[in-house]
C-alpha positions in Angstrom: -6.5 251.9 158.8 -6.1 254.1 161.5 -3.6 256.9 162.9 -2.1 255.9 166.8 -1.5 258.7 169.4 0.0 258.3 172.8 -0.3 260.5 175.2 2.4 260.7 177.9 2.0 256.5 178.4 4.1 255.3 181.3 3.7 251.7 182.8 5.1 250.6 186.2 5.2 246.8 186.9 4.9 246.0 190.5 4.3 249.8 191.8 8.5 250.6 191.1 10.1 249.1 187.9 8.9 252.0 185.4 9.3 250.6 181.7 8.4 253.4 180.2 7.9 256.7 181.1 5.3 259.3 179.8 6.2 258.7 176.4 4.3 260.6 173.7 4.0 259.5 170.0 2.1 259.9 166.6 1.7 257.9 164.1 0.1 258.4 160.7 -2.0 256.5 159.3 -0.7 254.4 157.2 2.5 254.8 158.0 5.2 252.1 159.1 7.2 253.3 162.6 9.8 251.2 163.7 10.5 251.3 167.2 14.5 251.2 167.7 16.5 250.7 171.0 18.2 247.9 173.1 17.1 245.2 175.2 15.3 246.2 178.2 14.8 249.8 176.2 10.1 249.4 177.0 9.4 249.2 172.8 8.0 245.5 173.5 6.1 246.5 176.6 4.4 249.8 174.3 3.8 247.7 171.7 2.1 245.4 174.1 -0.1 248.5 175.8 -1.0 249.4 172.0 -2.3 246.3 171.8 -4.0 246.0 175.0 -1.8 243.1 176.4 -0.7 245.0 179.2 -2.7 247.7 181.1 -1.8 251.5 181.0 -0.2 252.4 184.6 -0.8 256.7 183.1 -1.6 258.1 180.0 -4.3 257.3 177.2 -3.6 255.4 173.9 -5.4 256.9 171.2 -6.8 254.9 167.9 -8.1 257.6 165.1 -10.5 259.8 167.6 -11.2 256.8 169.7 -9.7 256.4 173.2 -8.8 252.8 173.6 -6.5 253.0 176.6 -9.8 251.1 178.1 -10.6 248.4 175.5 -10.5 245.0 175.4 -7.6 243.8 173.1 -10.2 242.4 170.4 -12.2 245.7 170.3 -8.8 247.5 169.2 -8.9 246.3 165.6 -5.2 245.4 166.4 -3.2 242.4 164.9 0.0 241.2 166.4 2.7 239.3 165.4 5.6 238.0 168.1 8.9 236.6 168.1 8.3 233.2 168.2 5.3 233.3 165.9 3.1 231.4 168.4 1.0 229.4 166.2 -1.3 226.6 167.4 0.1 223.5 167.6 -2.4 221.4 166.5 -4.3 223.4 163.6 -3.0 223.1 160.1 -1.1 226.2 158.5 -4.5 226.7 156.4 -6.4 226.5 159.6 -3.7 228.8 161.5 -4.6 231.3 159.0 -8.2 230.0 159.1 -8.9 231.0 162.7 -9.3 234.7 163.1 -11.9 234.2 159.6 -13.9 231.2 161.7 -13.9 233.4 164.8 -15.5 236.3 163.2 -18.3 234.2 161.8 -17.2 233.2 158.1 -17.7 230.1 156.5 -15.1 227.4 156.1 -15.3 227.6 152.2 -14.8 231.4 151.8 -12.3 231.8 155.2 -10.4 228.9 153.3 -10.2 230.6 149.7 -9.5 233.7 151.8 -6.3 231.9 153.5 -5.3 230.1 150.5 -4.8 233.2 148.3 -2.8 234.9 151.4 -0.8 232.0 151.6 0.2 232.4 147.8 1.5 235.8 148.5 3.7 234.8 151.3 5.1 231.9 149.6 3.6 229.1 151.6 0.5 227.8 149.7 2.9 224.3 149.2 2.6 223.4 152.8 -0.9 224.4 154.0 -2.0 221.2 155.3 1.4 220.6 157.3 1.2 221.1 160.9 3.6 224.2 162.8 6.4 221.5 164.4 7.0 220.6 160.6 8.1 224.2 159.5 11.3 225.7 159.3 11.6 228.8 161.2 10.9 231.2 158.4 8.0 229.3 157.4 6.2 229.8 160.7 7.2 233.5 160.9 4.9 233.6 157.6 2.0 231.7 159.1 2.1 234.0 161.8 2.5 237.0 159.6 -0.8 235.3 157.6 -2.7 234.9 160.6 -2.3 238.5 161.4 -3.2 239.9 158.0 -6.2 238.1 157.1 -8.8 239.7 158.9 -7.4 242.9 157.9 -6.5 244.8 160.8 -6.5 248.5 161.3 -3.2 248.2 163.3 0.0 245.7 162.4 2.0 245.3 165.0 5.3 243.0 165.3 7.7 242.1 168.1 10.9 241.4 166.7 9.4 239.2 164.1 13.0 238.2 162.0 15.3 238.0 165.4 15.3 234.0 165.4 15.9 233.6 161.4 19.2 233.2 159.7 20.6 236.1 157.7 19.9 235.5 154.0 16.1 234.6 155.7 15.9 237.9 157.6 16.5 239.6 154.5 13.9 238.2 152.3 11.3 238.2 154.9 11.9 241.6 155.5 11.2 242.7 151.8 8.0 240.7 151.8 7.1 242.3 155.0 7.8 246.1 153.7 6.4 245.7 150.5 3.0 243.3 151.8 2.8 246.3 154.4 2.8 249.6 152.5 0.4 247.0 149.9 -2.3 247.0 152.2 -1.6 250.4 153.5 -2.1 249.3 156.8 -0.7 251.2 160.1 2.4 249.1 161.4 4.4 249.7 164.4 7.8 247.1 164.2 9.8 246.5 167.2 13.5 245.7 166.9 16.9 246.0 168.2 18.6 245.8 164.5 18.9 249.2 162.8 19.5 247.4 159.8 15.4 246.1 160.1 14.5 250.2 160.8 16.7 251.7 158.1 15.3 250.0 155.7 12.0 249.4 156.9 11.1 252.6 158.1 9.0 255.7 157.0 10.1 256.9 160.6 12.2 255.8 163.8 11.7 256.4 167.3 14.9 255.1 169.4 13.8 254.5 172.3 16.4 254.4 175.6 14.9 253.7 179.2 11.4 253.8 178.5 12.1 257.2 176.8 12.2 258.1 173.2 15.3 260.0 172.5 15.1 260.9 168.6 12.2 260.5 166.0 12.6 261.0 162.4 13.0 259.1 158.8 16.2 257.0 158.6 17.9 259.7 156.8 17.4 262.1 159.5 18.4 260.0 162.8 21.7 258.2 160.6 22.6 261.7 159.2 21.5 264.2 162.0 21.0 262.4 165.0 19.6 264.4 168.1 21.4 262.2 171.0 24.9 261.0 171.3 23.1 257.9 171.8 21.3 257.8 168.6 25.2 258.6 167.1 26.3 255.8 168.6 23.6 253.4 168.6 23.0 253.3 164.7 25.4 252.8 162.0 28.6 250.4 161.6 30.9 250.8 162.5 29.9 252.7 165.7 30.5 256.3 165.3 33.1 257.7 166.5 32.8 259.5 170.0 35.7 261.7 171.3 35.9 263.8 174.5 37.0 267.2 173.9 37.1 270.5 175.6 36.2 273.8 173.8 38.8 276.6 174.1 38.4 280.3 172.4 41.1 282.1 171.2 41.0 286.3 171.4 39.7 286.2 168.2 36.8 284.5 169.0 38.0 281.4 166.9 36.9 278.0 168.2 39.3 275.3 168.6 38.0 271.7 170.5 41.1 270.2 172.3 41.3 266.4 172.3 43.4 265.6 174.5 47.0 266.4 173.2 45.4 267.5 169.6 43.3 269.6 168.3 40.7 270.6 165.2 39.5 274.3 164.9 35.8 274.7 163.7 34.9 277.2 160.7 34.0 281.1 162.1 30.7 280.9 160.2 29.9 277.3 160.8 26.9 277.9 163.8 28.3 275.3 166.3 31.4 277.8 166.2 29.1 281.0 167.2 27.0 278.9 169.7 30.1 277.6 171.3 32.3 280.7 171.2 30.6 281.6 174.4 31.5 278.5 176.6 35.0 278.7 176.6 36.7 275.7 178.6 32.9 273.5 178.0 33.5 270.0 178.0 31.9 268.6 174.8 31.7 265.2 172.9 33.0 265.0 169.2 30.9 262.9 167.1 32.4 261.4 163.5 31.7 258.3 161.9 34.4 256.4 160.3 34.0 258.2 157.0 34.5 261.7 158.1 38.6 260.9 158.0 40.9 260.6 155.0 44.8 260.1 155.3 46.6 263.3 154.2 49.8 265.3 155.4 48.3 268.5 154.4 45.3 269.5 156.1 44.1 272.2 158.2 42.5 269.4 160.8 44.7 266.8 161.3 45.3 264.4 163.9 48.0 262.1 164.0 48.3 258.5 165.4 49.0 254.9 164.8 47.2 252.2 163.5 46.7 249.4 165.7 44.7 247.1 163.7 42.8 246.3 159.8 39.6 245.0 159.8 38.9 243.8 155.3 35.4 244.2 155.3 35.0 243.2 151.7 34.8 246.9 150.0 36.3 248.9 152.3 38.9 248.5 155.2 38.5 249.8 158.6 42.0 250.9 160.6 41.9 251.1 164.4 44.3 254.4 165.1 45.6 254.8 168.3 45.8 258.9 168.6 45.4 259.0 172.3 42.2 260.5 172.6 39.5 259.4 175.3 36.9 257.2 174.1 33.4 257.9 175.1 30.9 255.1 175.6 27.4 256.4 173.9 25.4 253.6 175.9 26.2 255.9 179.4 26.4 259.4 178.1 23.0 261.3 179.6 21.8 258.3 181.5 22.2 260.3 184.9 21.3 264.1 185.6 24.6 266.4 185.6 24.1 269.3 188.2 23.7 271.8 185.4 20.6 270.0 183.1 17.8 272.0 182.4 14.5 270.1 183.2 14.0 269.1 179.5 17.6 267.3 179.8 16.3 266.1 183.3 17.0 262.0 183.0 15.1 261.1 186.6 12.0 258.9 186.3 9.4 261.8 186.7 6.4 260.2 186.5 7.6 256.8 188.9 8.5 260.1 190.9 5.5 261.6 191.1 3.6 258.2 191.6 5.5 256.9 195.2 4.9 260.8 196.1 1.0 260.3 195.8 1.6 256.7 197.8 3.3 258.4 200.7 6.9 257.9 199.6 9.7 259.7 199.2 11.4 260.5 196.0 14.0 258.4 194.8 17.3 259.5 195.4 18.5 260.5 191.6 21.8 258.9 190.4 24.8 260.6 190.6 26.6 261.8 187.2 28.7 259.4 185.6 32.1 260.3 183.9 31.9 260.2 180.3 35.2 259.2 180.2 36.4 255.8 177.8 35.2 252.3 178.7 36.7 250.5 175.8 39.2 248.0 176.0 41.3 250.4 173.7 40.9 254.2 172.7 41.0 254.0 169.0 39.6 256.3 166.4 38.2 254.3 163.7 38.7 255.2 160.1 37.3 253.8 156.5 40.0 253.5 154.1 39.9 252.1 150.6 40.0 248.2 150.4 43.3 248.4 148.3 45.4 250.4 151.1 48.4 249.4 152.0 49.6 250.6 155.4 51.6 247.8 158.4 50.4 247.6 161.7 52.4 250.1 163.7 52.7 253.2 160.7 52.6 256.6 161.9 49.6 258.3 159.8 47.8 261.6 159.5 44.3 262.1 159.6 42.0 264.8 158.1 38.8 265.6 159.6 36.0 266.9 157.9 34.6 268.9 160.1 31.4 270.0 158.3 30.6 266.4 158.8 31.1 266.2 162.8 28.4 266.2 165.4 28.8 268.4 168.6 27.1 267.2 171.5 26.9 268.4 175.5 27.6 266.6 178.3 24.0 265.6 178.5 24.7 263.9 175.3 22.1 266.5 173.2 23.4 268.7 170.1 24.8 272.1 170.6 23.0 272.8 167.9 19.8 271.4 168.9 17.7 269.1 166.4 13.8 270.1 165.8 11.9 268.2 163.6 
């Protein structure tokens, strides 16, 4: 076992497509991180610099008190596990599992019984002498996960291990892989797009956007109190709710945020309410997930609309209500520097900066703001309800808001009431 520190790691493939940019992270020992973001996000080209599969462009990767930014992928004490499993072709499961023992000098007998015993726990000891073509999908993700485990690595590292499995297979592996994990109380880092995978996986989450890391923290933390308007948005279903509003402050000092044609007021002592009380006529985004609402015609904080559409999802219905409020899309908000950002907010690739400056060429010219404004087809707020509801298409309704259970974020897409962890 062994604790993993980087230290402001930024690669740059072909001197100008910067994957990830001085990204700092630590990792306990022992302790399973999963690496969250979208496609193109850099969490599988980290996990392949941890590994030593692709070469640092800046920064050090630290193992325990060794530097191994330098080392040769075998001297990492690093074990890897990728998508497609990428067993050999032509060895045996046994002898897939085999290989890492033979390599390290153990004899076939004992590297055998080794294997054989591994392959018990992972539920595959009835097809060891089958060959990888012969397998079903999850099958081969657990030779692979085998192969990995039995030379006992330091460092467990896996590239979106479950994405090619059906459902019900995604889920069982996925309890094998937590609780084989936290058995051997080895040091993973897990890669994945599915926030279901971190949520439940997890002892922490980094979500990653742009080869950054925007928000790091146990599930409970990023789901409940997320840092980012991306984080909001990017975990839990359905997708929070993110509404454009404008702060306005009466004589009184009150806070009200004005959506549109409605509005909510905030408490006097709520702390987002004496933040904001000094940025009168601020543009702000509203962040509530689908549970914050309840239907009412009594509420301090109401806002009115129609329902559009019914989604049954088993337990619980979801309404689409049409209140005429503008719909912010999470994936855009903060990807480009507004005017006002502080440095810390500053989204421009600083290191890929600094780098064509030290070749001799000029700074890149930084992207201009985008709008925040609504890039849905259709500016809905979207609102639990209880499965037995019974409300037509087209009904007038009124909506409470909870707002002790909002998020209030800038135009940068940070919390007002900024998140330290």
């Amino acid at each position: 076992m062994t604790a993993i520190r980087l230290d402001a790691v930024s690669k740059v493939f072909e001197g100008e497509h910067l994957a990830v940019d001085e990204l700092s992270l630590d990792i306990a020992d022992g302790e399973f991180m999963v690496l969250l973001g979208p496609s193109g996000c850099g969490k599988t080209t980290l996990l392949r610099m941890i590994a030593g599969l692709e070469r640092v462009t800046a920064g050090e990767v630290w193992f325990g008190r060794t530097n191994g930014t330098r080392l040769a992928p075998r001297e990492r004490g690093v074990a890897m596990v990728f998508q497609t499993g990428a067993l050999y072709p032509n060895r045996t499961v046994q002898e897939n599992i085999m290989f890492p023992l033979q390599v390290a000098g153990q004899d076939d007998v004992q590297a055998g019984s080794t294997a054989a015993g591994l392959a018990q726990i992972l539920s595959i000891e009835s097809v060891l002498d089958r060959m990888p073509r012969t397998l079903s999908g999850g099958q081969r993700q657990r030779v692979a996960i085998g192969r990995a485990l039995v030379r006992r690595p330091q460092v467990f590292l896996l590239d979106e291990p479950l994405s090619n499995l059906d459902a019900t297979m995604r889920t069982e592996l996925r309890q094998e892989i937590g609780a084989m994990t936290r058995d051997l109380n080895v040091t993973t880092l897990y890669v994945t797009h599915d926030q279901v995978e971190a949520l439940t996986l997890a002892d922490r989450i980094a979500v990653m956007r742009d080869g950054r890391i925007e928000d790091v923290g146990t599930p409970t933390q990023v789901y409940n109190d997320p840092a980012t308007a991306f984080v909001a948005g990017f975990l839990g279903t359905p997708r929070i709710n993110l509404l454009a509003a404008t702060v306005r402050v009466t004589a009184h000092h009150r806070v009200a945020l004005d959506l549109g044609n409605q509005s909510i007021s905030l408490d006097p002592t709520d702390r987002r309410s004496l933040i904001l009380r000094h940025h009168d006529g601020a543009d702000v985004i509203v962040g509530a997930r689908s549970n914050a609402f309840s239907l009412t015609d009594d509420a301090p904080n109401q806002l009115t609309g129609t329902i559009r559409a019914f989604e049954f999802h088993g337990q619980q219905s979801i309404a689409f209500v049409h209140c005429g409020i503008e719909v912010v899309d999470p994936d855009r908000v903060g990807r480009a520097t507004p005017a006002h950002a502080s440095p810390a907010t500053d989204r421009t690739p600083s290191f890929l900066s600094r780098l064509r400056s030290r070749a001799g060429l000029g700074a890149p010219t930084p992207p201009a703001p985008e709008p925040h404004g609504a890039t849905h087809r259709r500016a809905d707020v979207v609102v639990e309800l209880p499965v037995d509801t019974e409300l037509a298409r087209g009904t007038r309704v009124h909506l409470a808001l909870d707002t002790s259970r909002i998020h209030i974020f800038d135009q940068t897409g940070h919390r007002v009431d900024r998140i330290t962890r």
